[in-house]
C-alpha positions as CSV (number, residue, x, y, z in Angstrom):
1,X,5.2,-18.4,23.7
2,X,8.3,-16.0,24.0
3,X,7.8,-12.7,22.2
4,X,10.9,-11.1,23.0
5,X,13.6,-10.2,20.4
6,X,17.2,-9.0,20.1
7,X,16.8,-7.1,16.7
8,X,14.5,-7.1,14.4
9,X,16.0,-5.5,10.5
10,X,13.4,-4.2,8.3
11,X,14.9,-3.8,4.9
12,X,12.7,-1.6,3.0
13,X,12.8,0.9,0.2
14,X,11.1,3.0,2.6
15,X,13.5,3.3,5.3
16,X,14.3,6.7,5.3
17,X,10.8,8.6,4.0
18,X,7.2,7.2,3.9
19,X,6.5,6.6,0.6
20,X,2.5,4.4,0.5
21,X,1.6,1.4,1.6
22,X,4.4,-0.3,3.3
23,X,5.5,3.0,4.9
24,X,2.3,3.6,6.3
25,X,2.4,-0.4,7.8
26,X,5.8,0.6,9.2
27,X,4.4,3.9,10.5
28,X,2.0,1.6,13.0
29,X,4.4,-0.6,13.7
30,X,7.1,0.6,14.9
31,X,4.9,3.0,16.9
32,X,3.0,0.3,18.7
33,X,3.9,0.2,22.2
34,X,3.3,-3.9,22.6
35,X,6.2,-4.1,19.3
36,X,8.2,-2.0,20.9
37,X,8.4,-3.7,24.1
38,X,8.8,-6.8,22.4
39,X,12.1,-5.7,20.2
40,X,14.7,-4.6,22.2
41,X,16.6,-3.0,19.2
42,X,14.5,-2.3,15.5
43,X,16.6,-1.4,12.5
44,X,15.2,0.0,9.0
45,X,18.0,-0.4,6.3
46,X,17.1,0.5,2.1
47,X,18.6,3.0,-0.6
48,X,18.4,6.6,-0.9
49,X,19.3,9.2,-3.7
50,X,21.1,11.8,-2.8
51,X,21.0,14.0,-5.6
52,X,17.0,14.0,-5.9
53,X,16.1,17.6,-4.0
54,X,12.7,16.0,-3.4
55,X,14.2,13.3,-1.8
56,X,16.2,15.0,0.7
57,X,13.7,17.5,1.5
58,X,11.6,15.0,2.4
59,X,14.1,13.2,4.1
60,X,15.5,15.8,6.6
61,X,12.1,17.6,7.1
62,X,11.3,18.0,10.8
63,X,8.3,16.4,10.3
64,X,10.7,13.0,9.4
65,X,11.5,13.0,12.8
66,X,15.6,12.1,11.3
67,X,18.3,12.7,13.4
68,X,21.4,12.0,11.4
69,X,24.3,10.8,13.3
70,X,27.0,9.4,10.8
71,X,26.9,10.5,7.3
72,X,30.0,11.1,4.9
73,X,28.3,13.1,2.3
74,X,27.6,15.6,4.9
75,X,30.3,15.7,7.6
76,X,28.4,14.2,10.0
77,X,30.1,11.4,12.4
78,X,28.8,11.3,16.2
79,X,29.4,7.7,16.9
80,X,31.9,6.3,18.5
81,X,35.5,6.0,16.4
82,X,35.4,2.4,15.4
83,X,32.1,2.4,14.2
84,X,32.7,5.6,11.7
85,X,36.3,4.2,10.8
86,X,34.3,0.9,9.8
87,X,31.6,3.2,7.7
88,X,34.4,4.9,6.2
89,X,35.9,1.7,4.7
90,X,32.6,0.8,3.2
91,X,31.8,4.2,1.5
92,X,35.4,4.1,0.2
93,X,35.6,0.0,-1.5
94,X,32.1,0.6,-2.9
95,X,32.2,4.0,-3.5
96,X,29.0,4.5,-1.6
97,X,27.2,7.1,0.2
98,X,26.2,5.9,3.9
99,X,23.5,7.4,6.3
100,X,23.3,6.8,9.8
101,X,20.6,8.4,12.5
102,X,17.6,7.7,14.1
103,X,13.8,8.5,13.0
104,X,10.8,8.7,15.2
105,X,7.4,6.7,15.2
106,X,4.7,8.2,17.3
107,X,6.7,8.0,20.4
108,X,9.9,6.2,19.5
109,X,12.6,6.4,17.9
110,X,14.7,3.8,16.0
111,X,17.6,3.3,14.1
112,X,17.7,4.2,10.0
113,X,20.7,3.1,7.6
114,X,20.7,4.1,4.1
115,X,22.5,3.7,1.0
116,X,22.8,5.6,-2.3
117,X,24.5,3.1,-4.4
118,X,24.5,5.4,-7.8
119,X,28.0,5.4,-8.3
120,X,28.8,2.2,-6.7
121,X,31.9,0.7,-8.9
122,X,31.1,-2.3,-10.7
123,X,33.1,-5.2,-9.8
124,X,31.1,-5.8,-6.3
125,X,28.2,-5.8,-7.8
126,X,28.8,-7.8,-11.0
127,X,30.1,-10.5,-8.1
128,X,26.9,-10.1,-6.7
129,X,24.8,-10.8,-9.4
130,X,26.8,-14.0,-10.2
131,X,26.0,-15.5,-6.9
132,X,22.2,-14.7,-7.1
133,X,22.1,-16.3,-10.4
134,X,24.1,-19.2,-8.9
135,X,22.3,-19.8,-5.9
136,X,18.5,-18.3,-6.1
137,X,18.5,-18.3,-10.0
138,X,18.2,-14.8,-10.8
139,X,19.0,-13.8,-14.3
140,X,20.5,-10.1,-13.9
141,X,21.4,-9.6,-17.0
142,X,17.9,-9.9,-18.4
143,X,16.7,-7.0,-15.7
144,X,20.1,-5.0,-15.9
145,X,18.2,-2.5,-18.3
146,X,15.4,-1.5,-15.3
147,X,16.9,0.9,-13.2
148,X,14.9,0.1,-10.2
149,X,16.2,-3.3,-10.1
150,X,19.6,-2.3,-10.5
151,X,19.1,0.3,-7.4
152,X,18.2,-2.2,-4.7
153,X,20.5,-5.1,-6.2
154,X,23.4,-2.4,-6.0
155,X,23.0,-1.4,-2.7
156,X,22.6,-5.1,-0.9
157,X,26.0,-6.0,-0.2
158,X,27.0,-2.3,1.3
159,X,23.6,-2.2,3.5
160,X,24.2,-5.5,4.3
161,X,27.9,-4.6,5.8
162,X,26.8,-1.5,6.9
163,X,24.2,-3.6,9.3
164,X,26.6,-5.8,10.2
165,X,28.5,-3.3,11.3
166,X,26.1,-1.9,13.7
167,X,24.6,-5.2,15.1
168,X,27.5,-7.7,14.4
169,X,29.9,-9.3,17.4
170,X,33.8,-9.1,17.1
171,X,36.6,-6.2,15.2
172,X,35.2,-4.6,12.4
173,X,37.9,-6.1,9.4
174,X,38.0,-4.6,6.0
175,X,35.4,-4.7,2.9
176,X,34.3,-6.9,1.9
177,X,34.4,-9.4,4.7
178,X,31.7,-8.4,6.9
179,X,31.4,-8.4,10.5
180,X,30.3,-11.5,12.1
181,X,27.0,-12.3,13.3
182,X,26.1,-12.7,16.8
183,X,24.8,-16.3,18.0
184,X,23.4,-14.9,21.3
185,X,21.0,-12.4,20.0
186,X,17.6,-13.8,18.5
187,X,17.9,-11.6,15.6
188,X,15.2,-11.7,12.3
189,X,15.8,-10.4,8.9
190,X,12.3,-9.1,7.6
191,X,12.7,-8.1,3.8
192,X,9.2,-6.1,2.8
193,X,8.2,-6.8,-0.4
194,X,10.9,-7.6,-3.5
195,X,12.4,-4.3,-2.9
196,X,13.8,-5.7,0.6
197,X,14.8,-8.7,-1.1
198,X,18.6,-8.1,-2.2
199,X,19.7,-7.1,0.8
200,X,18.4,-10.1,3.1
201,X,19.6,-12.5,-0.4
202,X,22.9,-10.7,1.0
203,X,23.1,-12.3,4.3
204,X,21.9,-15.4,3.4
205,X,24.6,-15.6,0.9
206,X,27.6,-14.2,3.6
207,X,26.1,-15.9,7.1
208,X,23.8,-18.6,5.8
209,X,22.3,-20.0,9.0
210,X,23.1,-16.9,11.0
211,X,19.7,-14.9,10.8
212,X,15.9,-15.7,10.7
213,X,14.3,-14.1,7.8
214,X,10.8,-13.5,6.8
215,X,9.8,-12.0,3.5
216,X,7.0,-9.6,4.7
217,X,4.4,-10.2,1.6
218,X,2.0,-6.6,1.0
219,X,1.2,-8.1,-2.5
220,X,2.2,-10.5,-4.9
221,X,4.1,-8.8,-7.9
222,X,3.4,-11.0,-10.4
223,X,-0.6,-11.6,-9.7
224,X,-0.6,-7.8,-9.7
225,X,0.6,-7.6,-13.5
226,X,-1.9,-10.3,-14.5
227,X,-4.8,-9.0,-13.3
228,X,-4.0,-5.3,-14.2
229,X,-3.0,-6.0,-17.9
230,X,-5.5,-8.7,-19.0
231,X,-9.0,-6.8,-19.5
232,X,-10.5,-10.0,-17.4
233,X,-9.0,-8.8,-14.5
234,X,-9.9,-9.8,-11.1
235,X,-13.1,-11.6,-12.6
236,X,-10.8,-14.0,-14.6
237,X,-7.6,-14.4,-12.3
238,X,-9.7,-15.6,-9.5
239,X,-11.9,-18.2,-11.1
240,X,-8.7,-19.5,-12.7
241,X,-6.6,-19.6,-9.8
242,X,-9.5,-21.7,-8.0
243,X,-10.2,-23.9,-11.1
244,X,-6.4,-24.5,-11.1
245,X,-5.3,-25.6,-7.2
246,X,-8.1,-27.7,-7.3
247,X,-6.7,-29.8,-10.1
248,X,-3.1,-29.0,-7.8
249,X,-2.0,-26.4,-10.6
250,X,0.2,-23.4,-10.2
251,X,0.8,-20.1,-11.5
252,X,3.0,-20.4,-14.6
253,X,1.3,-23.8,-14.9
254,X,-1.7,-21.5,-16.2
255,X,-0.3,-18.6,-17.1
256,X,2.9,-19.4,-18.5
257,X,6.3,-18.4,-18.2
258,X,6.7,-15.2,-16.1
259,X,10.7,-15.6,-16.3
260,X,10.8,-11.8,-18.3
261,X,9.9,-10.2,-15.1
262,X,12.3,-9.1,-12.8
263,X,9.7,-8.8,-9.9
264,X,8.8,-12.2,-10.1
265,X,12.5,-13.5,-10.5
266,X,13.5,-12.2,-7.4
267,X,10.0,-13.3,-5.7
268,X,10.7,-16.9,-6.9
269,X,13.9,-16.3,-4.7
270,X,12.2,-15.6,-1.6
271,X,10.9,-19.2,-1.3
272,X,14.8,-19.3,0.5
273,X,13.7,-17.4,3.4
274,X,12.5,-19.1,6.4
275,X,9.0,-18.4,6.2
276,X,6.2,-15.6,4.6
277,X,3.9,-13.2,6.0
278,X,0.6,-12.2,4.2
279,X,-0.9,-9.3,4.6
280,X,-4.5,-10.8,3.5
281,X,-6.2,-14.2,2.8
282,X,-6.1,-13.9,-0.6
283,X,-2.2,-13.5,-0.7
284,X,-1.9,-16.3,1.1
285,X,-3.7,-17.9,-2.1
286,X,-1.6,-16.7,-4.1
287,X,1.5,-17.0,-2.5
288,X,0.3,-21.0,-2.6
289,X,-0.5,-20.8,-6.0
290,X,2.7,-19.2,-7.0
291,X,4.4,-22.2,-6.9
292,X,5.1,-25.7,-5.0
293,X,8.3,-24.6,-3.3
294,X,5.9,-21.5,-2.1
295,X,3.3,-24.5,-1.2
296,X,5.1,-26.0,1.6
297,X,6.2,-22.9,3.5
298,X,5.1,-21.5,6.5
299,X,2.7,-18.3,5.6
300,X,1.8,-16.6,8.1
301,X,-1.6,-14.1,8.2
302,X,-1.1,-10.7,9.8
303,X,-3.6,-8.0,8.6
304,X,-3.0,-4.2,8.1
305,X,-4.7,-2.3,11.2
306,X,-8.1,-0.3,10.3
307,X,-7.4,3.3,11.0
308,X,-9.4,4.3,14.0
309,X,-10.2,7.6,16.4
310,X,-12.9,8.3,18.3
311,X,-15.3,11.7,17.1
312,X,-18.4,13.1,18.2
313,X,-21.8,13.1,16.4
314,X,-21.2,17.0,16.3
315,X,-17.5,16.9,15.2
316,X,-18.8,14.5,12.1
317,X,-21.6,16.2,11.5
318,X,-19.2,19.7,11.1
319,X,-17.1,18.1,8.6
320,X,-20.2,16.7,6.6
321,X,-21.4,20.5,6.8
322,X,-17.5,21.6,4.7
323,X,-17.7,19.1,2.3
324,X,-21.5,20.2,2.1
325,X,-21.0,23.7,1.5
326,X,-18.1,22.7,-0.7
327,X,-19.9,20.9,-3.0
328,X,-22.5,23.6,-2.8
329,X,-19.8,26.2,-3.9
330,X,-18.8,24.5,-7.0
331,X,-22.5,22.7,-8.2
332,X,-24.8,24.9,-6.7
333,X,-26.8,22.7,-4.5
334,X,-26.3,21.5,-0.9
335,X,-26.1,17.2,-1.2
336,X,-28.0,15.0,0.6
337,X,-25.0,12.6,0.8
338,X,-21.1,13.1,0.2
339,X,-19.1,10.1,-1.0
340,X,-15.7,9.9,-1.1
341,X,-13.1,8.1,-3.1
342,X,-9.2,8.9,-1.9
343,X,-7.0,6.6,-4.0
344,X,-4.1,6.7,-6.6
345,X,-4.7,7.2,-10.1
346,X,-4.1,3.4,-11.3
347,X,-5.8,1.0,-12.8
348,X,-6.0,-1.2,-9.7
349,X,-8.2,1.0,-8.1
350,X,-11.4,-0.2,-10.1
351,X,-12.4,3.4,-10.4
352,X,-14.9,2.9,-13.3
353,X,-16.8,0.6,-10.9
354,X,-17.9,3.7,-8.6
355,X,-19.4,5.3,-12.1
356,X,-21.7,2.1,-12.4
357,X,-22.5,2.0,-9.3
358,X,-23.4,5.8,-9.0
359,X,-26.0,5.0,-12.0
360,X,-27.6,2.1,-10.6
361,X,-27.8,4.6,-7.3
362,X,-28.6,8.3,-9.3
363,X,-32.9,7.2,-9.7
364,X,-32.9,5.5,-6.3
365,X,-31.8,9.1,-4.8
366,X,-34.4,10.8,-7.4
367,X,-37.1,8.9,-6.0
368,X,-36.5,9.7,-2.8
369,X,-36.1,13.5,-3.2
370,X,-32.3,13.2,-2.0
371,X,-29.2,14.1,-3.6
372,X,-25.4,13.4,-3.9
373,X,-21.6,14.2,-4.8
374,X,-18.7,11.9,-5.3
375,X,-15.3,13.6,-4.6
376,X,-12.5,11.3,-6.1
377,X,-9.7,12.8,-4.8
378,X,-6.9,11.2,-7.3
379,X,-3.9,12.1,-9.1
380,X,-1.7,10.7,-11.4
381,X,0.7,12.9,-10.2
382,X,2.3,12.1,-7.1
383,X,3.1,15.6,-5.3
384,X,0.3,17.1,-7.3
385,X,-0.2,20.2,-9.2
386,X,1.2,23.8,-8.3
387,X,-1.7,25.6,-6.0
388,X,-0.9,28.8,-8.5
389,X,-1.8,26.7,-11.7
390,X,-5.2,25.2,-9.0
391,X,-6.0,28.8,-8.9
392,X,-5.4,30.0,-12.2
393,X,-7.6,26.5,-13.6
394,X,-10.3,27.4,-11.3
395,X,-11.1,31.1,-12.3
396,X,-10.6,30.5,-16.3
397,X,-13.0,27.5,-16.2
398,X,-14.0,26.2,-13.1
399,X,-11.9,23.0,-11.6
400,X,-11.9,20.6,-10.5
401,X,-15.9,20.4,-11.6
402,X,-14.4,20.8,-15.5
403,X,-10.7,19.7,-16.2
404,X,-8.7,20.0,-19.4
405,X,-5.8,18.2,-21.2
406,X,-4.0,20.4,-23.0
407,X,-2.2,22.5,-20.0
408,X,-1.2,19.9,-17.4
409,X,-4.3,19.2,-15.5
410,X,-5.4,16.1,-16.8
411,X,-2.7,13.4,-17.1
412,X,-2.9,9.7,-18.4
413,X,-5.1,7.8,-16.6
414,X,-7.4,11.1,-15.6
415,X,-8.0,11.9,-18.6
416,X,-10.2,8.6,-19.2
417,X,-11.3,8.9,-15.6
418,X,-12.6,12.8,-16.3
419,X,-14.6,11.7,-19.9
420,X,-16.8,9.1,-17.6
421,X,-17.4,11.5,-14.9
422,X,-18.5,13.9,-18.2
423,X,-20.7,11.3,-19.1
424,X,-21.8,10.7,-15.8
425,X,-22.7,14.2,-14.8
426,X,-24.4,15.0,-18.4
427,X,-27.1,12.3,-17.6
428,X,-27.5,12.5,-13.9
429,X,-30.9,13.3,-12.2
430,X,-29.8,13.8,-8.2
431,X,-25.5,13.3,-8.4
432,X,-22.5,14.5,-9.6
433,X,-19.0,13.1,-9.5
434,X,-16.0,15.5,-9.6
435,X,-12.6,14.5,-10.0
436,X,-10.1,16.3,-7.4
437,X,-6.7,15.4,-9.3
438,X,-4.6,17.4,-6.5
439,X,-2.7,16.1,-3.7
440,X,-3.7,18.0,-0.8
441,X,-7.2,19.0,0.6
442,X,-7.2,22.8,2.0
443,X,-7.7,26.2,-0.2
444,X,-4.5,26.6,-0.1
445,X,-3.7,23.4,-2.4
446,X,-7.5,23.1,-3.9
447,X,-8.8,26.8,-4.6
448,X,-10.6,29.8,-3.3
449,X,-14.7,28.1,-3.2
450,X,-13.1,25.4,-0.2
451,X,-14.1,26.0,2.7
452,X,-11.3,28.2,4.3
453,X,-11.3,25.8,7.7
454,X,-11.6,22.8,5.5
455,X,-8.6,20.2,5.8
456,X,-8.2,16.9,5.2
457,X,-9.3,15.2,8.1
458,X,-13.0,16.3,7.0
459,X,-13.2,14.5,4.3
460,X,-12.5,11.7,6.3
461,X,-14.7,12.4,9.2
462,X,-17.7,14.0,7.0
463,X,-18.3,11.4,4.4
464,X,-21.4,9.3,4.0
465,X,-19.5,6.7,1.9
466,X,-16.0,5.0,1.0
467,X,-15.7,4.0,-2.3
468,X,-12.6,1.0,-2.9
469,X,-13.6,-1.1,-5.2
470,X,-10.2,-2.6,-6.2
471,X,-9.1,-5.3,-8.9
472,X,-6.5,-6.1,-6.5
473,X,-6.2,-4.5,-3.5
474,X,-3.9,-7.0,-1.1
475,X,-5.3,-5.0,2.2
476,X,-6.8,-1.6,1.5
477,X,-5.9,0.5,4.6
478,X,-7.0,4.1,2.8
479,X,-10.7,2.1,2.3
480,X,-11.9,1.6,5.7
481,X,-9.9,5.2,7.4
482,X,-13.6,6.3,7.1
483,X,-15.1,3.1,9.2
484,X,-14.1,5.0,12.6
485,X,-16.0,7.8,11.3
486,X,-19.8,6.0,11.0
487,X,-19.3,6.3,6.8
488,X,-20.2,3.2,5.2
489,X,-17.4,1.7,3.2
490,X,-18.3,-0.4,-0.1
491,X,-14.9,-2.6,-0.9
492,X,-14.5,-5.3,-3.3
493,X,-14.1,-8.7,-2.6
494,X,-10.6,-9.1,-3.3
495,X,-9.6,-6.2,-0.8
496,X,-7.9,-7.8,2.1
497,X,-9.1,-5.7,4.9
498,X,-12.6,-8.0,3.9
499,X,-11.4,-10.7,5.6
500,X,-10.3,-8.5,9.3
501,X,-13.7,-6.9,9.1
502,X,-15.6,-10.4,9.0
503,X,-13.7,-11.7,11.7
504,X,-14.5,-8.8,13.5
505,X,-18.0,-9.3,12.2
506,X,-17.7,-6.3,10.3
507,X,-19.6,-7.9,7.0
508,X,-23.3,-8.6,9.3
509,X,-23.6,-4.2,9.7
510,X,-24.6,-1.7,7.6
511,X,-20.9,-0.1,7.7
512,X,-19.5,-2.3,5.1
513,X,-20.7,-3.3,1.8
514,X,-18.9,-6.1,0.4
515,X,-18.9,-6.0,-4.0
516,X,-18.5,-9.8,-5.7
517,X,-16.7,-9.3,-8.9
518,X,-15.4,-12.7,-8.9
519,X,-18.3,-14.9,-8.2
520,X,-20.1,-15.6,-12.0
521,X,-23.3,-14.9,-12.5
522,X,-26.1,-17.5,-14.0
523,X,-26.1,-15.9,-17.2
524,X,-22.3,-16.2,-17.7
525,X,-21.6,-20.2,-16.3
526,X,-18.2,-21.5,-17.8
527,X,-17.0,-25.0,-17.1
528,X,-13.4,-25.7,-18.1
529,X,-10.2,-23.7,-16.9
530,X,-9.9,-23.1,-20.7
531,X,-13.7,-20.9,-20.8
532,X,-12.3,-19.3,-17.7
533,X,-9.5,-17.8,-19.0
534,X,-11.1,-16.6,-21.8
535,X,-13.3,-14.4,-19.9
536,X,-12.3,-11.0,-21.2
537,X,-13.7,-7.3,-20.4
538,X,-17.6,-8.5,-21.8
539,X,-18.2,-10.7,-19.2
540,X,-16.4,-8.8,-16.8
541,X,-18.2,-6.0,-17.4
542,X,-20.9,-8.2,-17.5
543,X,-20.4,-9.0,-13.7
544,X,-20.0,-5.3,-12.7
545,X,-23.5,-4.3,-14.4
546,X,-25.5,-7.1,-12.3
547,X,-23.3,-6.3,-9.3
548,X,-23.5,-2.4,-9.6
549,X,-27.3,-3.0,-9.1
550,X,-27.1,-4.9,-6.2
551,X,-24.4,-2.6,-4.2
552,X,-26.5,0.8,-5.3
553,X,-29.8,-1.1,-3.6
554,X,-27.9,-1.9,-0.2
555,X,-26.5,2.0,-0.2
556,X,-29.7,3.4,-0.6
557,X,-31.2,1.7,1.9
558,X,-28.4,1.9,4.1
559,X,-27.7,5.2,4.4
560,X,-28.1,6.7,7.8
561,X,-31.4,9.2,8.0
562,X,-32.3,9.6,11.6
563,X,-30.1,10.9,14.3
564,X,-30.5,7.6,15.7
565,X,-29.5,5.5,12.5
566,X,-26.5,7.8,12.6
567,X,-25.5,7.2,15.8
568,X,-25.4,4.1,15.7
569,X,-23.3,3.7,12.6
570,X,-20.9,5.9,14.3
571,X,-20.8,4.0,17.3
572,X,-20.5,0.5,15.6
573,X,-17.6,1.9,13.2
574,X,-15.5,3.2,16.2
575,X,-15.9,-0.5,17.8
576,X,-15.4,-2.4,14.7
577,X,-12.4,-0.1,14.1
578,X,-11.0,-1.2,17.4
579,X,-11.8,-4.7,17.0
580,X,-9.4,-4.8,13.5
581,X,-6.5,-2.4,15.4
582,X,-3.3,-2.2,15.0
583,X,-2.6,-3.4,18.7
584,X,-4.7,-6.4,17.6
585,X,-2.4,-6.8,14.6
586,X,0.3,-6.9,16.6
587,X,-0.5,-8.4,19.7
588,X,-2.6,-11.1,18.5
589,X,-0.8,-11.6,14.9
590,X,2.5,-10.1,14.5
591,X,4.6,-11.2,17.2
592,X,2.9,-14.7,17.4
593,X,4.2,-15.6,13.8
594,X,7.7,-13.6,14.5
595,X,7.8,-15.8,17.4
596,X,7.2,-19.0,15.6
597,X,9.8,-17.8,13.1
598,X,12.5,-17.9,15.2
């Protein structure tokens, strides 16, 4: 099969900066040498604000890797004259901003064009809208109020142009007519996630038939909000979706009308894009169950790479000894174990599941004379707290091992977080869990008792155990970055990466620990799809107690405590890591789907 490719667009709302997930997926890549040979010409196209300082710091740090060749806001025109005149006529009908340049990945560079659509005059846009009501059934005017949707909507026709203008055929005529497309190039419009959406709806509405396109699915929007919001959550969405596509149900069938969400308007609209690709084998599900149109179209699986590089038994055994001495610094005693949990502050997460794990484990330690600490390392603030306020927290009462909510330390979600961990570490025999609610992990960001040569890559490297224990977790790259490392990584069942690593044969070692919070336990049997959706937090919680027990039992005995045990965990991480690659991803995934695509 031919894996070769004219142009590949990725329309993203990370183009220009790495945000999370998707920007970490594009990271890989576009970095991979076996994509890279394959696409002779890769474009990222998405929105940008130009007045956020954050933003644009972010954006033309060197560490970006942008180099900004056309850009009106700022001066900047270094491409030929056509192109720039043609730029020019855009900014000036929509009364947009335009960014042109290149940005590296790993070794390559590729093309970036952004848009900050702010102040983009109405009449374009309310045009726009009309058309995606009239031809995908998107109800703008219902959304208008959300000022994320109105961000990407506004700047799909101007990216859209602004593409065309860089990998079109023929003159460049005047907005809004848009170059044309060229027939001899095997070109494929990839829009990641909803937020890619608008602008690939824009050239199926101006070239229908032109372009291949491919809506690039990391999640499923609407499954997301059901699960998170209804205190069943992953216990109860599961067993339902099951109960339901086996009597040839779908979504709204069960769940009823999901119309008052824009996310899942504009999904519903992706079912007019040549074909999916799903991230994980549940998605897949789920993009079946989401409806029938969804049913009949070609998904196609390609999993996240696991994170992998090789490390000694020395260099691991250094970084244990920093988070050792770290722990040491702020409980007074020297672990046994270090566990590890580096996630974002959210629901999804499943954080509370670690606490009932850690007290099914806490006597199995005691019994055996051993002891541990949990660092979550999550905050509900993205760019995390001031390192002068870390400081100033640490010496009046000792954070991160004791928070407080009344000076900007805890925020929302933390604070409900920090009141288990109290509860936790007031009962405790052998373990303690302390909540690390910065971004960052160095003295500089994290306070003067870290280790001055600690950074981030210990925690990594050093830790026992991964905690990831999602409600919905489409993938779950951040979960197995430890696997490389020898730690043993205790996911969920609904975690994506599950199904790589048992291909890979990941789920027969000690490295991964697999947690079934769907499956229902004797005591709690239902029968009808009507008892299933009326499981509720009881019987989930219900679930976690029985499972808790079994996960804390496979730790304990799990845990590496010979040099040999150890060695052997690190070996068989670092070749299950390179069994579940990204240049397997691509190679064996990727470009095999693109290829059928188009």
């Amino acid at each position: 099969m031919t894996t070769h490719f004219d142009v590949i667009v990725h329309a993203t709302h990370e183009a220009g900066i790495k945000v999370g997930g998707i920007g970490a997926v594009l990271d890989n890549l576009l970095s991979n040498p076996a994509y890279v040979r394959a696409v002779d010409r890769t474009l990222l196209v998405g929105p940008f604000n130009t007045t956020d300082p954050v933003e644009m710091e972010r954006l033309f740090a060197p560490s970006n890797g942008l180099t900004v060749r056309y850009s009106g806001l700022h001066g900047i025109s270094e491409v030929d004259a056509e192109l720039a005149r043609a730029f020019e006529r855009i900014e000036l009908y929509y009364h947009v901003h335009l960014l042109y340049g290149t940005r590296r990945f790993g070794a390559f560079e590729h093309e970036v064009l952004l848009v900050d659509p702010r102040e983009m005059v109405p009449q374009p846009v309310e045009h726009f809208k009309y058309h995606l009501w009239e031809h995908f059934g998107v109800e703008s005017l219902r959304y208008e109020h959300d000022p994320e949707y109105e961000l990407h909507v506004r700047a799909a026709e101007p990216a859209f142009l602004g593409v065309q203008a860089l990998i079109g055929q023929g003159s460049h005529p005047r907005p809004p007519a848009a170059r044309s497309a060229d027939p001899e190039k095997r070109t494929l419009f990839v829009a990641h996630e909803w937020l890619g959406l608008p602008i690939v709806l824009s050239a199926l509405l101006r070239m229908p038939g032109a372009y291949r396109t491919a809506f690039y699915a990391h999640e499923v929007a609407t499954v997301r909000r059901l699960i998170e919001t209804h205190p069943g959550h992953d216990t109860r969405f599961y067993n339902a979706m099951y109960r339901a596509r086996e009597r040839g149900l779908y979504l709204e069938d069960v769940f009823g009308d999901q119309s008052d969400f824009f996310k899942h308007a504009l999904l519903q609209a992706a079912g007019a894009l040549d074909a999916f690709l799903a991230v994980g084998d549940l998605v897949v599900d789920e993009l079946r169950f989401f409806s029938p149109l969804f049913a009949r179209c070609p998904i196609f699986l390609v999993y996240n790479g696991v994170p992998g590089e090789a490390i000694t038994s020395e260099e691991k055994a250094a970084s244990k000894a920093r988070l050792q001495q770290y722990a040491e610094n702020l409980l007074g005693f020297r672990p046994t174990w270090v566990f590890s949990h580096v996630t974002r502050m959210v629901v999804s997460k499943g954080l509370w599941r670690d606490v009932r794990v850690m007290e099914q484990l806490d006597p199995l330690l005691a019994a055996r004379g051993e002891t541990a600490v949990l660092f979550t390392l999550s905050s509900a603030v993205p760019a995390g707290r001031r390192s002068e306020d870390v400081f100033r927290w640490e010496a009046e009462y000792g954070w991160p091992v004791n928070h407080r909510a009344d000076n900007g330390d805890l925020v929302g979600p933390e604070l409900e977080y920090y009141r288990a961990i109290q509860q936790y570490n007031r009962t405790a025999q052998a373990s303690r869990i302390v909540l690390v609610n910065q971004f960052g992990w160095s003295r500089e960001r994290c306070g003067r008792r870290m280790p001055a040569d600690m950074r981030f890559v210990d925690l990594r490297r050093g830790t026992d155990l991964e905690f990831g224990q999602s409600i919905y977790e489409p993938f779950g790259i951040a979960q197995v970055e430890p696997l490389a490392f020898g730690a043993i990584c205790c996911l969920s069942n609904v975690c994506g990466c599950v199904g790589f690593l048992g291909q890979a044969g990941g789920n027969k070692l000690p490295n991964v620990i697999v947690a079934d919070y769907v499956s229902l336990p004797p005591s709690l049997q239902v029968n009808s799809l009507a008892e299933i959706l009326a499981i509720g937090e009881e019987e989930r919680r219900l679930v976690e107690t029985e499972m808790a027990g079994e996960v804390a039992a496979k730790i304990i005995v799990r845990l590496p405590r010979t040099p040999e045990e150890q060695a052997r965990m690190l070996a068989d991480g670092q070749a299950l890591s390179q069994h579940t690659s990204w240049d397997v991803v691509v190679r064996d995934q990727l470009l095999p789907a693109l290829s059928q695509i188009v």
